[in-house]
N, C-alpha and C positions, 0 to 999 in steps of 0.2 A: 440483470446480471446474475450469474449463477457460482460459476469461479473464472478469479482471476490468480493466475499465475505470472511471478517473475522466473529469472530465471540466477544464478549467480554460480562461481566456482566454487565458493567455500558454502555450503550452503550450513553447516553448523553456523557458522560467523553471522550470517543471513538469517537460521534463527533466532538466534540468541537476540541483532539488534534490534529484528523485529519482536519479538517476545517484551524487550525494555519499551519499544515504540508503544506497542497497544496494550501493555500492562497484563496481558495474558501468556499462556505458554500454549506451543502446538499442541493442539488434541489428537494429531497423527502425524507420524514420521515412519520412513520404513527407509532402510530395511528393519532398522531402528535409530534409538536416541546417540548411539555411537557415532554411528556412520550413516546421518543420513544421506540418502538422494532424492529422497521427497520430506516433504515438511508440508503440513497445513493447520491454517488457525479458523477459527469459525466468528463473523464479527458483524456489527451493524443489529439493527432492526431486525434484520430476516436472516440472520445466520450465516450471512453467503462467505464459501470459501474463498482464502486467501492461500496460494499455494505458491511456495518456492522450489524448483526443480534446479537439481544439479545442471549446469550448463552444456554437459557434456551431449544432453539428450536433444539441444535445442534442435531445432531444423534448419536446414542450409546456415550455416554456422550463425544462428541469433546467440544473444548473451557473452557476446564476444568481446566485452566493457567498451563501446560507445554506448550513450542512451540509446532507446529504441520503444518503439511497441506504442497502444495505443494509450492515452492518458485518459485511465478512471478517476474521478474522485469520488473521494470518500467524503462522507459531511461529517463537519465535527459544529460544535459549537462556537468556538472561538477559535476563527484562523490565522489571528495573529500571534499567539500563545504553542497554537498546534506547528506552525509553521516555524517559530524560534525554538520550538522542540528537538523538532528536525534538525535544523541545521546547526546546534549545539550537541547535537549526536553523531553530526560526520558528511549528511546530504549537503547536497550543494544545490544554490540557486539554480533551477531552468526556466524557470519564468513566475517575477515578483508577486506580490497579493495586487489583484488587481480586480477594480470592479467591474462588473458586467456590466448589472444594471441593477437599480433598485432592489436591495434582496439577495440579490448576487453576487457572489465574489468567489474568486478560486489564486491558486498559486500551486506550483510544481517544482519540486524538487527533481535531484537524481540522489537514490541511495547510493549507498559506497559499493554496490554491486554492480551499477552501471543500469538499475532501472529507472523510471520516469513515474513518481509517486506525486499524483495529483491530490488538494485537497479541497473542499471550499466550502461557503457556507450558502443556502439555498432557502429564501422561505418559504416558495411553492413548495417544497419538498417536505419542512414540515407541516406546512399547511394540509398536506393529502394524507402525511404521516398521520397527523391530530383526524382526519376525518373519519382514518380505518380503525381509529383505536374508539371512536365516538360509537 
């Protein structure tokens, strides 16, 4: 993954909740910080963008507030913590914490914008992570 984009109509609103979500602020917005229509945070291990677009650019009318799009997760440490994060900040349930398999676990919300904000916890994931940093 390189960027992932939602999309939302208020997209100040969008990044303000995202900004309290990951504890950082966007490192770009244009046209700017007033008015944006683009927003991006930079996050994870590898930097990868996370980007919110004004809804109005979506294609064939996406962003339309039903959930939609594909569901990335993000790995956090503790998804039971990350996930009452969320939904004490306004997301709703799209599917519980639930386990995979050994190791594995994920859950999804929907932001108040109408996206599908996947999370989970994976230990292959750090196991490869721990191998690149070795």
């Amino acid at each position: 993954m390189t960027t992932l984009n939602f999309w939302a109509a208020d997209v100040k609103a969008a990044r303000n909740w995202y900004s309290d979500f990951f504890g950082i602020e966007a490192y770009f917005q244009r046209p700017d910080a007033e008015n944006p229509a683009y927003v991006e945070f930079r996050l994870g291990d590898y930097q990868h963008e996370f980007g919110i677009i004004d809804s109005r650019y979506a294609p064939n009318g996406g962003g339309s507030g039903t959930p939609g799009g594909a569901i990335i997760n993000w790995h956090v440490d503790d998804i039971s913590a990350t996930f009452e994060k969320l939904l004490s900040a306004g997301a709703t349930v799209y599917e519980p914490i639930t386990e995979r398999g050994p190791g594995f676990v994920t859950a999804s919300v929907v932001d108040p914008f109408g996206n599908i904000l996947g999370i989970m916890y994976n230990q292959h994931y750090l196991d490869i992570l721990a191998g690149k940093k070795a």
